[in-house]
C-alpha positions, 0 to 999 in steps of 0.5 A: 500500500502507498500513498498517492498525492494528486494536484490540479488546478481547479478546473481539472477537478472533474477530469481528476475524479475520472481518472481515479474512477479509472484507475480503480480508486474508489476512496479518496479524499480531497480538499482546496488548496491554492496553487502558486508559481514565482513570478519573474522579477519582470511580472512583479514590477509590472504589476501594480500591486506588486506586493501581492501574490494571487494564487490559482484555485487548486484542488489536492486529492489523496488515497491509500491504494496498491500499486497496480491502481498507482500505475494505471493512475499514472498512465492515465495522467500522463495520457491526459497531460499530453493533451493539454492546451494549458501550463497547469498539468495534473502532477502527482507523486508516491509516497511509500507507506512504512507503517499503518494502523 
């Protein structure tokens, strides 16, 4: 068993909850976060109110699951990140569990 950790933006949360659907995760939970990038220097100074940072509207999903539900998970987003028009791809990482109660 392993921990899989999921984000995307948040218009991509439908997309996110299809491809656990696929990959067999049935239990997951999620909750909104907020998602930054560092801007150039360039991008800061332009922007009028410089001293503040806005964040994107995310989403984090996260599910104890076993190793072959990760792989298909993995295959499935790296299929969907070849088709984005955006620069917000779904990333995800695996987390080994060492321990559980």
């Amino acid at each position: 068993m392993k921990l899989v950790i999921v984000t995307a933006v948040k218009q991509f949360q439908k997309d996110v909850l299809q491809l656990f659907k696929k990959a067999h995760i049935e239990n997951f939970s999620s909750t909104e976060i907020d998602g930054y990038k560092n801007g150039s220097s360039l991008f800061m100074a332009s922007n009028w109110f410089s001293v503040e940072k806005s964040g994107n509207e995310s989403s984090m999903f996260f599910s104890f699951t076993e190793d072959e539900n990760i792989d298909a998970l993995f295959t499935l987003i790296k299929e969907f990140n070849t088709n984005l028009e955006t620069n917000n791809p779904i990333k995800a990482i695996v987390v080994p569990i060492e321990k559980s109660i």
